[in-house]
matplotlib code that plots the C-alpha trace (Angstrom):
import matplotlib.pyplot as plt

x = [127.1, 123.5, 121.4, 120.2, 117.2, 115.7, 116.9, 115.3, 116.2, 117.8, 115.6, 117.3, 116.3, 112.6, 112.6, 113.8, 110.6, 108.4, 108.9, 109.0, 105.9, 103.8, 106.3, 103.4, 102.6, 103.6, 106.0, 107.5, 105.7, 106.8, 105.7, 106.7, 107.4, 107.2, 109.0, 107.4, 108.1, 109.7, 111.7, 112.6, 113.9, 115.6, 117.2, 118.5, 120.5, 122.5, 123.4, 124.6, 127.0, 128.5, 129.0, 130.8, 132.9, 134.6, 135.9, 134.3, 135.1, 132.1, 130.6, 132.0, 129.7, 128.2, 126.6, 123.9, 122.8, 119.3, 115.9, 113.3, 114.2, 113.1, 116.6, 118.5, 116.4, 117.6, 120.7, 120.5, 119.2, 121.6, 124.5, 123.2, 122.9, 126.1, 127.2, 127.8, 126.1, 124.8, 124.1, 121.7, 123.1, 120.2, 119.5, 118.2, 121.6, 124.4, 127.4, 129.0, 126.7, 127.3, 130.8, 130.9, 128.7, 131.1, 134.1, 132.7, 131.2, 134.2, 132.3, 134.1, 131.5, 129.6, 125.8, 124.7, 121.2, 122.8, 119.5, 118.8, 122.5, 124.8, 127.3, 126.4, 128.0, 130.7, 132.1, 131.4, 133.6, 136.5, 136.6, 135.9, 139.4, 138.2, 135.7, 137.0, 134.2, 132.1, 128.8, 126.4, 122.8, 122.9, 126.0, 128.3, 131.8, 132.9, 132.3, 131.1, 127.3, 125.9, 123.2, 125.3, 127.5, 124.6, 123.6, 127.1, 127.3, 124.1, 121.5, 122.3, 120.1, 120.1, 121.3, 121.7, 125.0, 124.9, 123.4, 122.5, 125.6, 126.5, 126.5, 122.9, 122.4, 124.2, 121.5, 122.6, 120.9, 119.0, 121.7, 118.9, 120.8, 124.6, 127.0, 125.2, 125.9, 125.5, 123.2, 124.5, 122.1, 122.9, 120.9, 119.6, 118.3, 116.2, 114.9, 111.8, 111.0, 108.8, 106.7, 106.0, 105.1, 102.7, 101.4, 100.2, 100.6, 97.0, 98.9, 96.0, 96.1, 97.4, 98.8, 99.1, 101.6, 103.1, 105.9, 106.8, 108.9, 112.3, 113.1, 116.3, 114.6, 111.0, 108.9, 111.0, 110.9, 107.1, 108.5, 109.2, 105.8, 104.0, 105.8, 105.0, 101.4, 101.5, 101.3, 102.7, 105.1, 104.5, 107.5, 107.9, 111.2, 109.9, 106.7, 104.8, 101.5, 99.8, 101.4, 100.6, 97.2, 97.0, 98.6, 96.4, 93.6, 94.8, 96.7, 93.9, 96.6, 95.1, 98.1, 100.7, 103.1, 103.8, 105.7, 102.8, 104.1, 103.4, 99.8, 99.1, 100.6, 98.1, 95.2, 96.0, 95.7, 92.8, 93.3, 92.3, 88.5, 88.6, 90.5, 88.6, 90.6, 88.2, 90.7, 93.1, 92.4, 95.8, 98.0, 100.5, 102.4, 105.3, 108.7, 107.0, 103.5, 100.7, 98.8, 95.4, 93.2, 95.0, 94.4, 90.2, 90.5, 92.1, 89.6, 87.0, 88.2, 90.2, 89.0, 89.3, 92.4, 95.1, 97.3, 100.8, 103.7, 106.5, 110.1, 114.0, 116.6, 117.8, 114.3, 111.7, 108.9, 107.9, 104.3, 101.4, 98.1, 96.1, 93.1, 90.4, 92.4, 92.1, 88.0, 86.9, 85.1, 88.4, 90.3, 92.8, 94.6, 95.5, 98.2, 99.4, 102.3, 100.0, 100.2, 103.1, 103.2, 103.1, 107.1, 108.4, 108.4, 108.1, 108.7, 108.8, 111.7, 113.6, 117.2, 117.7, 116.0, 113.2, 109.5, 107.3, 104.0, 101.1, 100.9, 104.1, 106.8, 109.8, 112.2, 110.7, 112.7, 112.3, 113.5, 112.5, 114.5, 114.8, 116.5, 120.1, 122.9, 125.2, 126.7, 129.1, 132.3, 131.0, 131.6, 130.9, 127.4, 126.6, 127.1, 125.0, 122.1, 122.0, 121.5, 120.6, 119.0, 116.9, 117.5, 117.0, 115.2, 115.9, 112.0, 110.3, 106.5, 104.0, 101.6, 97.7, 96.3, 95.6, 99.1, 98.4, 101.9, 102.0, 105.8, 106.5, 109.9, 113.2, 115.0, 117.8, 114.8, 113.8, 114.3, 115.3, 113.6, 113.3, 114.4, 111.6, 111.6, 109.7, 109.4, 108.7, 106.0, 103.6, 103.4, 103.9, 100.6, 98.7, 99.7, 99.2, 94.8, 94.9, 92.9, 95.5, 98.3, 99.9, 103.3, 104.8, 107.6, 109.1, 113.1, 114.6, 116.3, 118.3, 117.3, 119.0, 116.4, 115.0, 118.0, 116.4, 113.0, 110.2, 110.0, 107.1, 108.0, 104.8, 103.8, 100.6, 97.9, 97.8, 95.3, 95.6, 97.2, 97.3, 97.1, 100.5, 99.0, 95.9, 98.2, 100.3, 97.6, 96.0, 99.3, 99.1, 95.3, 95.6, 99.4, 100.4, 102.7, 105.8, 104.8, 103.6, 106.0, 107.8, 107.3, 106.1, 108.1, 105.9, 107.8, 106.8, 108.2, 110.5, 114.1, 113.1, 115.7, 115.4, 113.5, 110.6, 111.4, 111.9, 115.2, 115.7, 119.4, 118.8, 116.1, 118.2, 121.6, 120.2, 119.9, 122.7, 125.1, 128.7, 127.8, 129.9, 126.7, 123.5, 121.6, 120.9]
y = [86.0, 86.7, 88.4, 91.6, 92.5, 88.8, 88.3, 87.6, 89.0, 87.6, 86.4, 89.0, 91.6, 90.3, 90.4, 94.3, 94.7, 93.1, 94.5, 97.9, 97.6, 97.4, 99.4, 100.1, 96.5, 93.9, 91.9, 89.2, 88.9, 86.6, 86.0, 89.6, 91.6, 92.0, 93.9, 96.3, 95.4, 99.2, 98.0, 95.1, 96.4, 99.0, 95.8, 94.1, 97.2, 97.8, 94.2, 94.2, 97.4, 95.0, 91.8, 94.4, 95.7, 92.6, 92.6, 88.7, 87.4, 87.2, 83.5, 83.4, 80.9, 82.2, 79.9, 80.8, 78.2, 79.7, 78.9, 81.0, 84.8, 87.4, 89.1, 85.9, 86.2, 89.5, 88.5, 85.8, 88.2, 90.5, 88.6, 87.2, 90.8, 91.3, 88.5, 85.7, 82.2, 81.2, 77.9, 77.3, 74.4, 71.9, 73.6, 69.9, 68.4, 67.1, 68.8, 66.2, 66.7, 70.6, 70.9, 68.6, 71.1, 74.2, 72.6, 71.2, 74.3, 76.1, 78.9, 81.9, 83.2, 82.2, 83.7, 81.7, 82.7, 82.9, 82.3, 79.0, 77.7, 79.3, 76.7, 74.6, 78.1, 78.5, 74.9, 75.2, 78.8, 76.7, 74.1, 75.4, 75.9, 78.0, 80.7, 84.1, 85.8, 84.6, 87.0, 86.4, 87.6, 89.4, 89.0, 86.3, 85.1, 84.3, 86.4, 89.8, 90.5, 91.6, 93.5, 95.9, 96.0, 97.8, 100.0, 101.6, 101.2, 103.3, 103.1, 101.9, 101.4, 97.8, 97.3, 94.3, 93.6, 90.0, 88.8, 85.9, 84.2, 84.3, 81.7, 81.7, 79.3, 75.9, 73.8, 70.5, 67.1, 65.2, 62.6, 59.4, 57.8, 58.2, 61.6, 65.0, 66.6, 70.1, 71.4, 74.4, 77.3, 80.0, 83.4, 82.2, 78.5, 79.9, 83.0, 82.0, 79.7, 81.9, 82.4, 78.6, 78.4, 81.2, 79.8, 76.5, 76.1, 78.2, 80.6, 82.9, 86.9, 88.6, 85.2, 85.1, 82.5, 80.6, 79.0, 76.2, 74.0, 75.4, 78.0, 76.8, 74.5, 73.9, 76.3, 79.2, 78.8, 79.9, 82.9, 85.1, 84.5, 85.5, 88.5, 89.2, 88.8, 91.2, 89.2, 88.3, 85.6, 84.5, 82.8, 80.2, 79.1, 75.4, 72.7, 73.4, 71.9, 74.2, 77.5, 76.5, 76.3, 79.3, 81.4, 80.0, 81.3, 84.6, 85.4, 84.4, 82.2, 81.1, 79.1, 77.1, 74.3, 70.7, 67.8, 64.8, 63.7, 67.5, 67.0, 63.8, 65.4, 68.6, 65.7, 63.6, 66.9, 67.6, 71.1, 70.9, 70.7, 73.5, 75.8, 78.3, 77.1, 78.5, 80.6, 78.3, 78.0, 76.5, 73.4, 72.3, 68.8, 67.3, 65.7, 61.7, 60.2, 61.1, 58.0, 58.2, 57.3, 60.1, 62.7, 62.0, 62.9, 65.9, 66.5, 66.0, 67.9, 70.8, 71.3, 70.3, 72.7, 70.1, 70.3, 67.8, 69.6, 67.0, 68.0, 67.6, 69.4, 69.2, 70.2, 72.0, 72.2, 69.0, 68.8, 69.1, 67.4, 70.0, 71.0, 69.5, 66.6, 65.7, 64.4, 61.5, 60.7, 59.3, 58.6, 57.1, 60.2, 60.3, 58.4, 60.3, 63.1, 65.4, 66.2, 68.4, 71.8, 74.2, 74.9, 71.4, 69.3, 65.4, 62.0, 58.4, 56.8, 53.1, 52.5, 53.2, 56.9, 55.8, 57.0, 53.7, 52.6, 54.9, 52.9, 51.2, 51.9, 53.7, 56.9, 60.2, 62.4, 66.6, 69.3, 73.1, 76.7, 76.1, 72.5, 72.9, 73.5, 70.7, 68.5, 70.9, 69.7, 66.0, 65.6, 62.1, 62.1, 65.4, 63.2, 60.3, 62.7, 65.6, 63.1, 63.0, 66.5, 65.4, 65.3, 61.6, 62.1, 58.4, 58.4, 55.5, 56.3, 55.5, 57.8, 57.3, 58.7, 61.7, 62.3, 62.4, 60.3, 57.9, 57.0, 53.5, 53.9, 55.8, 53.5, 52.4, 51.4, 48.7, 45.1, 42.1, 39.2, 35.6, 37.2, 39.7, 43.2, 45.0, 48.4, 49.4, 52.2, 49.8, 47.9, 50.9, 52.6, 49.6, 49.6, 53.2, 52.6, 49.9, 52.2, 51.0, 52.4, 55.5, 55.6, 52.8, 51.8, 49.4, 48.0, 44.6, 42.8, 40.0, 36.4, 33.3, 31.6, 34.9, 37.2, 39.9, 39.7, 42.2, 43.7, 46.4, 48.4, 49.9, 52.5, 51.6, 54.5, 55.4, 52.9, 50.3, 46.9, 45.5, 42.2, 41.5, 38.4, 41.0, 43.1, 40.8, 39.4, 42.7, 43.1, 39.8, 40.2, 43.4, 43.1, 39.2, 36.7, 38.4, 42.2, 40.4, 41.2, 38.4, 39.7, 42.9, 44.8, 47.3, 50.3, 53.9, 56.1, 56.1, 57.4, 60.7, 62.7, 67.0, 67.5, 64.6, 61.9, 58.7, 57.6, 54.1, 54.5, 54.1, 51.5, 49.2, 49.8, 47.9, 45.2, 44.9, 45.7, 43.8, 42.7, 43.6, 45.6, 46.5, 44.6, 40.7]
z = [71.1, 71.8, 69.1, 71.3, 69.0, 69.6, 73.2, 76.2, 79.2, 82.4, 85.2, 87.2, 85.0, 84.6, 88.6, 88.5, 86.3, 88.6, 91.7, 89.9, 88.0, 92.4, 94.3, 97.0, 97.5, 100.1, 98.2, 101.3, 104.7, 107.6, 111.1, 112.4, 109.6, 105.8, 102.9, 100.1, 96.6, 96.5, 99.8, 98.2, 95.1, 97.4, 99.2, 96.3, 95.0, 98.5, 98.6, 95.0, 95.9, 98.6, 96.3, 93.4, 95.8, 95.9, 92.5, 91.5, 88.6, 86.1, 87.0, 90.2, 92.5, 95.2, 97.6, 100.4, 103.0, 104.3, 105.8, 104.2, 104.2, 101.9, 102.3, 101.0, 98.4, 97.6, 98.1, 95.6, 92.8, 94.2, 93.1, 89.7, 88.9, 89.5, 87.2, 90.0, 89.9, 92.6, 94.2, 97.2, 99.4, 100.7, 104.4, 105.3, 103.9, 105.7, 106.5, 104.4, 101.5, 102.0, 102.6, 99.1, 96.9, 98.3, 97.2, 93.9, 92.9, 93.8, 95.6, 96.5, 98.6, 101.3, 102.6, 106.1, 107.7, 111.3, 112.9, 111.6, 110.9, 112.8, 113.9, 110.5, 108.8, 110.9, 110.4, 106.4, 106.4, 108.2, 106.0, 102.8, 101.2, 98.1, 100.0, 99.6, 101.8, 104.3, 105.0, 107.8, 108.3, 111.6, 114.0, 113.9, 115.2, 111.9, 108.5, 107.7, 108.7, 105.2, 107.1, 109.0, 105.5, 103.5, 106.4, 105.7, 102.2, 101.8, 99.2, 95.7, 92.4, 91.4, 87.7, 85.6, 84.4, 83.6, 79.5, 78.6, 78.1, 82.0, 84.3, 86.4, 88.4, 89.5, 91.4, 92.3, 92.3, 95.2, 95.1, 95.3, 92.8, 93.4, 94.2, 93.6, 90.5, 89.4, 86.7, 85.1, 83.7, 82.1, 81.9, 78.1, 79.7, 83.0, 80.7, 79.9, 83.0, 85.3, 82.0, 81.5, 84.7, 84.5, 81.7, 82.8, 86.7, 87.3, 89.7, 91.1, 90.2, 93.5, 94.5, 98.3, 98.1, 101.4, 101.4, 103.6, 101.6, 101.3, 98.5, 97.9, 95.7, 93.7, 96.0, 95.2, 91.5, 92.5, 94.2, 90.8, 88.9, 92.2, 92.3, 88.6, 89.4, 91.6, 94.7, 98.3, 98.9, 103.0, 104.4, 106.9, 107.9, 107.9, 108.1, 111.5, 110.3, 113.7, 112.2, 108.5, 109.3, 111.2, 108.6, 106.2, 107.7, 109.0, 105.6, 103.5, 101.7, 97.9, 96.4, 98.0, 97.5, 99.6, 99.5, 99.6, 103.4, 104.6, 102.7, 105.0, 108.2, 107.9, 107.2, 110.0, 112.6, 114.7, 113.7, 109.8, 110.3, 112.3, 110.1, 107.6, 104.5, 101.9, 100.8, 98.8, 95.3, 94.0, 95.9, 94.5, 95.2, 93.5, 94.7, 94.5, 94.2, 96.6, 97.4, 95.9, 98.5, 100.7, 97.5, 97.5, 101.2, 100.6, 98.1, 100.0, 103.0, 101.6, 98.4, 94.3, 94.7, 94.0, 90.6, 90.5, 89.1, 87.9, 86.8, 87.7, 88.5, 84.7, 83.4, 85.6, 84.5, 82.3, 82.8, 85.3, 86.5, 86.6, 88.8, 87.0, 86.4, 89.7, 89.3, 91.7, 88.5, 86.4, 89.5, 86.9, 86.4, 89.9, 89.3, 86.2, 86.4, 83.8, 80.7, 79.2, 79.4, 76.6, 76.9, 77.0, 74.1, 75.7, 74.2, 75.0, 74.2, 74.0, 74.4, 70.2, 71.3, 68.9, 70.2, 71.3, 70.5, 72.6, 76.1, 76.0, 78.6, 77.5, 79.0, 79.3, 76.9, 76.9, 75.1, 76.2, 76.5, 80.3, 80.2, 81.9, 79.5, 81.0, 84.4, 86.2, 85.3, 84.2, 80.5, 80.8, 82.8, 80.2, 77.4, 78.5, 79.6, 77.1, 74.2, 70.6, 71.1, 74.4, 78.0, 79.0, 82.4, 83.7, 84.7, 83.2, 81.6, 79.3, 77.8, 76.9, 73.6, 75.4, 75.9, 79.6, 81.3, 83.8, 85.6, 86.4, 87.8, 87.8, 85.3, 87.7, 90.0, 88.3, 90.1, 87.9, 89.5, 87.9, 84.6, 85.0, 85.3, 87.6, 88.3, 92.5, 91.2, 89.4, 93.1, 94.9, 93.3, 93.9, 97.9, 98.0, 97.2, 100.3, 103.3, 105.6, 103.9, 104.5, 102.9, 100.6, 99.3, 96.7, 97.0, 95.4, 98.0, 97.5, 97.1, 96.0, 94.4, 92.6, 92.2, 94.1, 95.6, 95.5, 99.3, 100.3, 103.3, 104.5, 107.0, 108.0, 108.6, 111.9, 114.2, 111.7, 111.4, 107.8, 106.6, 104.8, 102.9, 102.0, 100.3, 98.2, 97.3, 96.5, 94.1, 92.7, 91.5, 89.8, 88.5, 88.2, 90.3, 89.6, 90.7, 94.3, 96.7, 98.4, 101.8, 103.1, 106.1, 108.6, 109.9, 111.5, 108.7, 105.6, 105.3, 103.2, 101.3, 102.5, 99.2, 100.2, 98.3, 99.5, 100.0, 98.3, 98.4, 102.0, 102.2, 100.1, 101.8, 104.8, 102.4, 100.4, 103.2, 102.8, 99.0, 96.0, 94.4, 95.1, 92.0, 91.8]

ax = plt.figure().add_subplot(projection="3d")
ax.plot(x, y, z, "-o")
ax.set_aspect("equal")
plt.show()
């Protein structure tokens, strides 16, 4: 049991707080409408009264497939309130990938935003075997509409019931590197989590945050320290560069958060010189690297606003780049993930787990209080993960003698090729500083005399036509013969997983189609 003198208390309970502590203030606003932090608060009490009437066992899962909504929000904290875990399915995914993270989890209740996935809802309620419930936003022909549900329920005070022991939140994986898998939280392990990120991220006072990446994942971790900074959160329900812009400038938006291929879509539109962004004070990018000729432009043309947050799904936050880091004048760091943040204990680790010599590559290892407890029901991926007291992240780094870190690869990236090993993000962030090059990426495919063979698949920028044998030798200058790719393939975009990484799973697929495994 939890010592109760020395606890912390439950994000759920720290969200109660905030939205107490401004009831007068504007707490969500979206194209059309917004909601008080006193309506809010008001909100998340009449949805809990719904979810207790259903007698849930405590940690039952709760899932919610949504765009960006301030009332699925509410429902979310609704239910951890109410002791429920919930677990927000990817609203980019597949039905596939969905219907899998439904039956894994072993949700018992399902939340569908029937504005934006109304037939994706419907087929997920028939074919989930274990849902009990099925609740709809607005009128459906399947489910219970949980907006007409509170009207009659009436008003209700939200309480917390859940402690610290209680099952939080179960947010699965990306899935780049095999099946999804499930990181469990508990109330003790997300705790202190909008803290750290208040604490290094630079979040503005009365944050006017927008949010245009989806919720579900990294941008609504954002979503709780804005509102305990007594802020706005502005929702869109997804990327329109033309209505990001605009709301920008209309909202007088100072902080927000994008995936580095949203950064180079808003640069690339006529639109952007036009548009009175003096405003921003705080961008944040994460999700894969931003190439750093495309970061001085944005410099240059939005602002010295930029800061790179770097995490997982089994440990967000690890560190950030912050926005001084980000100096024309050392443009070194550009292609460093930051330097840890104050909650996160990082080091650099070989295969024995011993710490390496400053500069040399090893795995990036963490320990912090908001590092997931363990892999939903895998023992055997748990084991190899959460070991030796650290969370072995997978990401391959070295680290200066400032501490700052620089990742190479994801470990099971790495190409073996004439008995070398080579890791795609040492050739990718060379690539990335050619003018021509807008996106790149890195894959081993294979080769008989080599095993497999470096391969750069390139989008060029728009208007341009590289040189292929100007860029390996670019490569082969700067990092040796055996970093040079072997050939390089032009294409007009990159398979991208819904959270704006690249998807090499993909990329080599079309590769190693009809072989036995996907390695030389």
């Amino acid at each position: 049991m939890s010592d109760p003198l020395h606890a912390s208390s439950p994000t759920c309970a720290q969200t109660l707080r905030a939205l107490a502590r401004y009831p007068g203030r504007t707490a969500f606003a979206w194209p059309g409408g917004s909601l008080s932090y006193q309506g809010t608060l008001d909100l998340i009490g009449r949805i809990q009264g719904v979810f207790m009437r259903l007698g849930l066992q405590p940690g039952a899962r709760v899932a919610f497939l949504t765009a960006n909504r301030a009332d699925t929000w509410c429902a979310g904290v609704a239910a951890q309130l109410s002791r429920c875990c919930i677990t927000w399915l990817h609203p980019l995914g597949s039905e596939t990938d969905q219907l899998f993270q439904l039956e894994d989890s072993e949700a018992e209740v399902l939340v569908v935003d029937v504005a934006a996935f109304r037939d994706r809802g419907g087929e997920l309620a028939a074919k989930a075997a274990l849902l009990k419930a099925v609740f709809t936003m607005g009128r459906a022909d399947y489910g219970v509409d949980l907006l007409a549900a509170i009207e009659s329920a009436g008003h209700a005070g939200a309480q917390c019931l859940a402690g610290l022991d209680d099952l939080s939140t179960l947010n699965y994986t990306g899935g780049t590197t095999g099946k999804s898998k499930g990181a469990l939280r508990y109330h003790r392990e997300n705790a202190g989590a909008a803290g750290a990120i208040l604490a290094d991220f630079e979040i503005p006072d009365a944050a006017r945050y927008l949010t245009v990446a989806p919720i579900s994942h990294v941008a609504g971790t954002k979503v709780l320290p804005t509102l305990m900074r007594g802020g706005t959160v502005h929702m869109l329900k997804g990327f329109d560069p033309e209505a990001v812009l605009a709301t920008i400038a209309l909202e007088r938006i100072n902080f927000t958060l994008f995936v580095p291929t949203m950064i180079y879509v808003l640069l690339d539109h006529p639109a952007l010189d036009k548009t009175d962004l003096s405003s921003l004070e705080l961008v944040l990018y994460g999700a894969s690297a931003m190439s750093p000729s495309r970061l001085v432009e944005g410099i240059e043309r939005i602002g010295p606003v930029f800061s790179q947050l770097y995490g997982q799904t089994e440990c967000y936050p690890v560190s950030v780049l912050r926005k001084k880091d980000h100096d024309p004048k050392t443009p070194e760091l550009f292609l460093s993930c930051g330097f840890p943040i104050a909650a996160c204990e990082v080091k650099i680790l070989d295969d024995n787990d011993q710490e390496v010599k400053t500069g040399e590559a090893g795995e990036i290892c963490v320990r912090a209080p908001h590092v997931m407890a363990e892999y939903w029901k895998r023992p055997d991926i748990t084991a190899e993960t959460l070991k030796n007291g650290w969370v072995h992240t997978g990401d391959i780094a070295r680290q200066d003698e400032r501490g700052y870190m620089f990742i190479l690869d994801r470990k099971k990236d790495m190409i073996v090729t004439g008995g070398f090993n080579i890791f795609p993000r040492e050739v990718e962030d060379v690539l990335s500083q050619h003018a021509d090059v807008a996106m790149v990426a890195v894959v081993g495919i294979p080769d008989e005399k080599w095993g497999e063979a470096v391969t750069a698949i390139v989008v060029p920028r728009e208007g341009t036509r590289p040189d292929p044998d100007e860029l390996i030798n670019m490569v082969r200058t700067r990092k040796g013969s055996a970093h040079a790719p072997k050939q390089i393939q032009f294409v007009k975009q990159l398979p991208m997983t819904g959270v704006g990484k690249v998807d090499k799973k993909v990329l080599r697929a079309g590769f190693w189609s009809g072989r036995d495994r996907m390695v030389g």
